[in-house]
N, CA and C atoms as an extended XYZ file, in Angstrom:
312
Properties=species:S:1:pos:R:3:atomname:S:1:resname:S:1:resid:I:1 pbc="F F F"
N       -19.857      -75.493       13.068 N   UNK     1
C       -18.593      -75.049       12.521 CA  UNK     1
C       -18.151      -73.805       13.291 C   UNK     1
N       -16.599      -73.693       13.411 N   UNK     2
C       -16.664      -72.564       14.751 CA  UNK     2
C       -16.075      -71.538       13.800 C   UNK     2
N       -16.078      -70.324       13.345 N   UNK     3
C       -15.669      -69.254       12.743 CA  UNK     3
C       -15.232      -68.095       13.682 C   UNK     3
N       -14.292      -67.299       13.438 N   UNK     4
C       -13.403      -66.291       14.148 CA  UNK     4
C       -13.915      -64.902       13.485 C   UNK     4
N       -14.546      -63.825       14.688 N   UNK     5
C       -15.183      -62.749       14.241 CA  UNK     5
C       -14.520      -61.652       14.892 C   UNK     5
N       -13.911      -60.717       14.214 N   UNK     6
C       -13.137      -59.874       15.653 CA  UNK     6
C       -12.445      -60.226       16.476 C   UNK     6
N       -11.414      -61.406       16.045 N   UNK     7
C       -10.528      -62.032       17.478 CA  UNK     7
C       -11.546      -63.027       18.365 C   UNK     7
N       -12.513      -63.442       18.433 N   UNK     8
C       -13.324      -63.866       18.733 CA  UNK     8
C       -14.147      -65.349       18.113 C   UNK     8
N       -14.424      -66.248       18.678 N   UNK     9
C       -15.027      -67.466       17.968 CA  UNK     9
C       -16.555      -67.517       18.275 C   UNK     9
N       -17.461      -68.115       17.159 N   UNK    10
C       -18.404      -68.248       17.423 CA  UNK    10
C       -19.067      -69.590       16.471 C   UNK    10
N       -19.827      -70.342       17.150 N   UNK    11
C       -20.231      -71.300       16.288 CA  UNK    11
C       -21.416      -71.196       15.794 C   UNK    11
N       -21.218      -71.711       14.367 N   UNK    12
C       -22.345      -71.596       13.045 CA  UNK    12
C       -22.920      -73.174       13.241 C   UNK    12
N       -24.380      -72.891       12.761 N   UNK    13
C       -25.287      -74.161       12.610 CA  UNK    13
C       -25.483      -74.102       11.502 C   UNK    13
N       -25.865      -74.807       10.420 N   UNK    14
C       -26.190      -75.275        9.377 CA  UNK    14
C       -27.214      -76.527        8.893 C   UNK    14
N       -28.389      -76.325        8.156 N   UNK    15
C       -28.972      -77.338        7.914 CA  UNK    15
C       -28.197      -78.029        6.853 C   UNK    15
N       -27.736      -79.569        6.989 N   UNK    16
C       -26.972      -79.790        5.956 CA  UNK    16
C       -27.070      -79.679        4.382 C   UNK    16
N       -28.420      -79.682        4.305 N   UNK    17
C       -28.900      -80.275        2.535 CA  UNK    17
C       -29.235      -78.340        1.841 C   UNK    17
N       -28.673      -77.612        3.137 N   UNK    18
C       -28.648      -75.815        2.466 CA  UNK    18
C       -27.059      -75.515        2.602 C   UNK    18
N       -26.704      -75.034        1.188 N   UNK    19
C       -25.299      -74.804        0.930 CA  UNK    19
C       -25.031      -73.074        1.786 C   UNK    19
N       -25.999      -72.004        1.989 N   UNK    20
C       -26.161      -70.516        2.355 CA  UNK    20
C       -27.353      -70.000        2.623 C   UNK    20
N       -27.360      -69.379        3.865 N   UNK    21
C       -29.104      -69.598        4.469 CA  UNK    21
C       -28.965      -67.605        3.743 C   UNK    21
N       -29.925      -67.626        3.075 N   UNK    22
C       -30.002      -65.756        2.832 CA  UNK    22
C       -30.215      -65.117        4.511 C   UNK    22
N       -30.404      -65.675        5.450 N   UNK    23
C       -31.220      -65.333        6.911 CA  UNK    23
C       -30.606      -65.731        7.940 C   UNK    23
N       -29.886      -65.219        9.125 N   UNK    24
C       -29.178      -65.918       10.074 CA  UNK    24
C       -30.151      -65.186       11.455 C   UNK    24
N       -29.543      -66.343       12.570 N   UNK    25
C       -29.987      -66.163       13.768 CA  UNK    25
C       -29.195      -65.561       14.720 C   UNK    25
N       -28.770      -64.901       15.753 N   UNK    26
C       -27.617      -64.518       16.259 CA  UNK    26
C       -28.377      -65.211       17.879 C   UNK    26
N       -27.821      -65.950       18.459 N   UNK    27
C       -28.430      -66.609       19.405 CA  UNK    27
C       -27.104      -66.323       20.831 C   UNK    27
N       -27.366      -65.426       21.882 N   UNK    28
C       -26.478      -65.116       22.938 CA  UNK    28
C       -27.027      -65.701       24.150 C   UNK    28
N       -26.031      -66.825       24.430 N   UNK    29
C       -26.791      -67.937       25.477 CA  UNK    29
C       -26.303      -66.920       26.776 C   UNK    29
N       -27.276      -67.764       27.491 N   UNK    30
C       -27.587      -67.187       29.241 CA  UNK    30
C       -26.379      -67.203       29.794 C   UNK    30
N       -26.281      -66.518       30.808 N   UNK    31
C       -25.096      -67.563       31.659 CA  UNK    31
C       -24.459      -65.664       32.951 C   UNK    31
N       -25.271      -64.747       31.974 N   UNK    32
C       -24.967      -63.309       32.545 CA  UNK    32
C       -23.615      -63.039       32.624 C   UNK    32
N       -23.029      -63.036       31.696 N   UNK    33
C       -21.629      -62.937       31.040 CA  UNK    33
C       -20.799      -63.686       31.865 C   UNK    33
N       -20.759      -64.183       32.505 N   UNK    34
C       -19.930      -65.069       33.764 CA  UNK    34
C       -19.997      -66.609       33.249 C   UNK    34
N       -20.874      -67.021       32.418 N   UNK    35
C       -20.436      -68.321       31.902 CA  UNK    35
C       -20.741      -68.925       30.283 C   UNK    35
N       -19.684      -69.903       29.872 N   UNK    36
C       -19.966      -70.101       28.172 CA  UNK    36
C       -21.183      -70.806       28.208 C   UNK    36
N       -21.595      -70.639       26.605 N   UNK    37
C       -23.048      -71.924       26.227 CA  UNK    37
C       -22.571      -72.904       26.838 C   UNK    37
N       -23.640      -73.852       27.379 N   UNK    38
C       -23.966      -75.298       27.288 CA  UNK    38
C       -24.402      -76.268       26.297 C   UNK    38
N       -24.284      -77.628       26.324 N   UNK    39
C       -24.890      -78.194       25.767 CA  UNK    39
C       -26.304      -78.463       25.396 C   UNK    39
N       -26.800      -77.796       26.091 N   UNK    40
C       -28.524      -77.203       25.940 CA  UNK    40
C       -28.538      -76.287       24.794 C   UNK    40
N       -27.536      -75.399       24.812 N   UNK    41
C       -27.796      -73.751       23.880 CA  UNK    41
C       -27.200      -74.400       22.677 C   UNK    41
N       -26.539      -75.570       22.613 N   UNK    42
C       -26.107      -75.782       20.995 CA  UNK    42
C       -27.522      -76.856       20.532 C   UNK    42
N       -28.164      -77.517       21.510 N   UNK    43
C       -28.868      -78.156       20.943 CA  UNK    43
C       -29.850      -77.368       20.554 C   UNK    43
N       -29.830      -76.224       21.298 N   UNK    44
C       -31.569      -75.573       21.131 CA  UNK    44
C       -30.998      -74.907       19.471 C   UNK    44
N       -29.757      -74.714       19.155 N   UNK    45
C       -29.606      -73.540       17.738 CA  UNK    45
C       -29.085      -74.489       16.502 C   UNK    45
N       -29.315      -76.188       16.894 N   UNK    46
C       -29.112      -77.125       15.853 CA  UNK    46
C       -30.439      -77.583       15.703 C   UNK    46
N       -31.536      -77.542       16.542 N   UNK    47
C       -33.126      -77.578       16.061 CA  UNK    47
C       -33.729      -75.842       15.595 C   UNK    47
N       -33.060      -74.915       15.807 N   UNK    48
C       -33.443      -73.514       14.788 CA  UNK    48
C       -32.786      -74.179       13.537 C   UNK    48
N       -31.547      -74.179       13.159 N   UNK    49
C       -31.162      -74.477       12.188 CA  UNK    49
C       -31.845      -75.631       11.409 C   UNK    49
N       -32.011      -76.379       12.134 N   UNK    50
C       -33.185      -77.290       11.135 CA  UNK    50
C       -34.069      -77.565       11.029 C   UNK    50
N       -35.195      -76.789       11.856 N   UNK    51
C       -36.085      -76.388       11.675 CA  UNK    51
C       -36.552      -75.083       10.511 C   UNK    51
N       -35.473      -74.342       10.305 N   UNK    52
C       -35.915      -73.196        9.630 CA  UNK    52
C       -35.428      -73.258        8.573 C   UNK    52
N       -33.903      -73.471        8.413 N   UNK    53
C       -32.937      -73.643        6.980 CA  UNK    53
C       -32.233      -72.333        7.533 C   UNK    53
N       -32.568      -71.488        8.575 N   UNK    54
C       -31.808      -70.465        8.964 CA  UNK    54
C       -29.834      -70.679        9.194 C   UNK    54
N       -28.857      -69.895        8.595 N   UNK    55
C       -28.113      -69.948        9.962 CA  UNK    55
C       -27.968      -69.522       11.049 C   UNK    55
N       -27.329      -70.190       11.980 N   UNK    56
C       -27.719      -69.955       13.186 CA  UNK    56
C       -25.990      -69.805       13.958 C   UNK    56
N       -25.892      -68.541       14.663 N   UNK    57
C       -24.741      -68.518       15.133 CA  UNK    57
C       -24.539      -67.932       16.742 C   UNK    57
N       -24.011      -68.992       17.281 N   UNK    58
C       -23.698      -68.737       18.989 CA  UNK    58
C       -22.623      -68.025       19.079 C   UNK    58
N       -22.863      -66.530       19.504 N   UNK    59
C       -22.045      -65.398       20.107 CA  UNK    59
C       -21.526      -65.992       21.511 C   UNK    59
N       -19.722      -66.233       21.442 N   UNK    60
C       -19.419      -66.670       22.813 CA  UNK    60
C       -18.587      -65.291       23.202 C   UNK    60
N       -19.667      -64.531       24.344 N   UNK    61
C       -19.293      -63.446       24.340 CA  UNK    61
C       -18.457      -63.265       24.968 C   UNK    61
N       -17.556      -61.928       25.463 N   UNK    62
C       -16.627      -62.065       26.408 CA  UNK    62
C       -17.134      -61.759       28.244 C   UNK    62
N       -16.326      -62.544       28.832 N   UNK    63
C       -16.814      -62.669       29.913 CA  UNK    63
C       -16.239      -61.697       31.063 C   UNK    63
N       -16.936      -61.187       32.289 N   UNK    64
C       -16.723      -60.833       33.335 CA  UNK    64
C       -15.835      -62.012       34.155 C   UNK    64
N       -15.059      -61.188       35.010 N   UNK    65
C       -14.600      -59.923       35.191 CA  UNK    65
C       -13.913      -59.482       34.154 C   UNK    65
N       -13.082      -60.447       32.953 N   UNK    66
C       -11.684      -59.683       32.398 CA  UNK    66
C       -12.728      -58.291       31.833 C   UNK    66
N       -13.734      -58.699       30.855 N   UNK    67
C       -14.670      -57.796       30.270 CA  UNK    67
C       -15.665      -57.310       30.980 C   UNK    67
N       -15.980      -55.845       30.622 N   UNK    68
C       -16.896      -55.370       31.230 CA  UNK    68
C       -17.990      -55.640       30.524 C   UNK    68
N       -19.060      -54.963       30.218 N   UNK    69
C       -20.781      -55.241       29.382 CA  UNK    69
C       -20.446      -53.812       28.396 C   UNK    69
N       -20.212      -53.229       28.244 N   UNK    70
C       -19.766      -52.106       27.273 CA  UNK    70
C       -19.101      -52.750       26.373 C   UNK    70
N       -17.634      -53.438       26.532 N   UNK    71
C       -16.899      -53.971       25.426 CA  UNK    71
C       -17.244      -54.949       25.201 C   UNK    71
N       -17.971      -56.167       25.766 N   UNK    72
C       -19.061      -56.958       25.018 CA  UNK    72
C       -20.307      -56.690       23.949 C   UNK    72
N       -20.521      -55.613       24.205 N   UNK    73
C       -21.673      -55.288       23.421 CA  UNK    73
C       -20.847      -54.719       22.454 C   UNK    73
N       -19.467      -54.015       22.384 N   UNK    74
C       -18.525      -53.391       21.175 CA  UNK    74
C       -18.602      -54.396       20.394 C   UNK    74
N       -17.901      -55.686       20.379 N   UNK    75
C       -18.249      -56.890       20.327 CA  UNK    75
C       -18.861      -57.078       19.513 C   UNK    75
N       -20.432      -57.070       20.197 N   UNK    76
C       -21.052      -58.008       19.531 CA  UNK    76
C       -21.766      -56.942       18.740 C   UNK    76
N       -21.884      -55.806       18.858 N   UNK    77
C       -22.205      -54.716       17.690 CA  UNK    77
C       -21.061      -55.096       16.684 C   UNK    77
N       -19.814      -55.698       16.310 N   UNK    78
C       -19.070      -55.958       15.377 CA  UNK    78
C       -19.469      -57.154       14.731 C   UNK    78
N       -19.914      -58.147       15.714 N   UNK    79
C       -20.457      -59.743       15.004 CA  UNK    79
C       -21.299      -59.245       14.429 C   UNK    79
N       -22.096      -58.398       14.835 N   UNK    80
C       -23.556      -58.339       14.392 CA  UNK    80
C       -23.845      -57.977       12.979 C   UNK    80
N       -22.763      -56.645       12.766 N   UNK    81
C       -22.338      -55.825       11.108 CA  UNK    81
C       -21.868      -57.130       10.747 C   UNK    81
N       -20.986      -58.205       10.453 N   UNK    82
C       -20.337      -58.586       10.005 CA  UNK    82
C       -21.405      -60.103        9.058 C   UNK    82
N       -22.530      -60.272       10.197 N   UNK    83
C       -23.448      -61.183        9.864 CA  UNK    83
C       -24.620      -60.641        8.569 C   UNK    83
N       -24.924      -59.094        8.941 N   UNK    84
C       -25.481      -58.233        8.034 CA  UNK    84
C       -24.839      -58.407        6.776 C   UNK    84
N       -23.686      -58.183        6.824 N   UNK    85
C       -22.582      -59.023        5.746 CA  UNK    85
C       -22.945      -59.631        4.323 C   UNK    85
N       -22.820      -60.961        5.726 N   UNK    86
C       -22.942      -61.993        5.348 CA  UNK    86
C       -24.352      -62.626        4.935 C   UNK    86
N       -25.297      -62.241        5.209 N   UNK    87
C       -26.647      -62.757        4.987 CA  UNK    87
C       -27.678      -61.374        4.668 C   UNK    87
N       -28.669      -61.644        4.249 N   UNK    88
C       -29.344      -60.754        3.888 CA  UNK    88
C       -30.174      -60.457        4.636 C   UNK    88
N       -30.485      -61.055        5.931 N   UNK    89
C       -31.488      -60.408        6.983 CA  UNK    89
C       -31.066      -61.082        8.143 C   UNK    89
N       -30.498      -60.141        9.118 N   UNK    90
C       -30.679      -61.234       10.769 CA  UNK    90
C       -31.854      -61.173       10.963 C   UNK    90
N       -32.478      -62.134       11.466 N   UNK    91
C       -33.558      -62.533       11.941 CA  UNK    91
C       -33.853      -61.897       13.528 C   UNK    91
N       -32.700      -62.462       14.285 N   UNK    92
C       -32.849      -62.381       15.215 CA  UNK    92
C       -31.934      -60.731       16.010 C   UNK    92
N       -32.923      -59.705       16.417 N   UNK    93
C       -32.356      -58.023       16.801 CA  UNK    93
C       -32.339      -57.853       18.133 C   UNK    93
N       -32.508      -59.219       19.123 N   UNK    94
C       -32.100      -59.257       20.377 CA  UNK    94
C       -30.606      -58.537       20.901 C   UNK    94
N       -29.935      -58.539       20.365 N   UNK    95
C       -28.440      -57.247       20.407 CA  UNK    95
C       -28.898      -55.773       20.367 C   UNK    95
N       -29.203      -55.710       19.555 N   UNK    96
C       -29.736      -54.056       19.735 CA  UNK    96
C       -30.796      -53.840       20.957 C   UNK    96
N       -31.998      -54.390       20.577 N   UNK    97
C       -32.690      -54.476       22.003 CA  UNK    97
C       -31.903      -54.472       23.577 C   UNK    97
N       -31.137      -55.330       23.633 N   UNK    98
C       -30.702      -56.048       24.859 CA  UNK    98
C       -29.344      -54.445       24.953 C   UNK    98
N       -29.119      -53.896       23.843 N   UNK    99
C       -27.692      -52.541       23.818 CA  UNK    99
C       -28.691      -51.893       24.501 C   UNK    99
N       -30.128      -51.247       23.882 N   UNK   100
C       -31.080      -50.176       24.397 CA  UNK   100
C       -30.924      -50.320       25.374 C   UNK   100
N       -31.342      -51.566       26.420 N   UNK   101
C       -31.997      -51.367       27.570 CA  UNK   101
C       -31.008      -51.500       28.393 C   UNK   101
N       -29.514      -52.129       28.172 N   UNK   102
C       -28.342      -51.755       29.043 CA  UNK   102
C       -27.568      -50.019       28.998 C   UNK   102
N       -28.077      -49.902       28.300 N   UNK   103
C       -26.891      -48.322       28.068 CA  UNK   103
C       -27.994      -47.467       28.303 C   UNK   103
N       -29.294      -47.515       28.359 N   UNK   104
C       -29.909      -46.577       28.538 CA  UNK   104
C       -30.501      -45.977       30.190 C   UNK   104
């Protein structure tokens, strides 16, 4: 399901037979800001999702050149509050990690 976060879209996984996962995944596919998920990165976050009962949501971040890696990470420091939100634990703190070791 694709949901709009900050001007921004990102798609949600869902195990079907769970109406609200208390726990989400924040999953930021490869591509080194220069390219969107593949069909690999949705399959790999529709076997988290049903494997775990987690949701699971693909950050389609913004890309180089228009964006730099600063206002991507503004970004996705906004998806990120907004998932906190929404669920009672991200699972997944690869954003913060991945902020440390770029800005530092």
């Amino acid at each position: 399901m694709e949901e709009e976060v900050g001007g921004f879209f990102v798609h949600r996984f869902r195990r079907r037979d769970i109406r609200k996962s208390s726990k989400a995944v924040l999953v930021l596919p490869g591509g080194g800001g220069m390219e969107r998920a593949t069909l690999l990165h949705y399959d790999i976050a529709m076997k988290i999702a049903k494997d775990t009962g987690t949701d699971v949501y693909i950050a389609h971040y913004l890309l180089a050149p228009k964006y730099n890696v600063r206002y991507a990470l503004d970004w996705l420091n906004k998806l990120y509050a907004v998932l906190l939100k929404k669920t009672l634990q991200v699972i997944s703190h690869l954003l913060v990690t991945a902020q440390e070791l770029i800005l530092s």
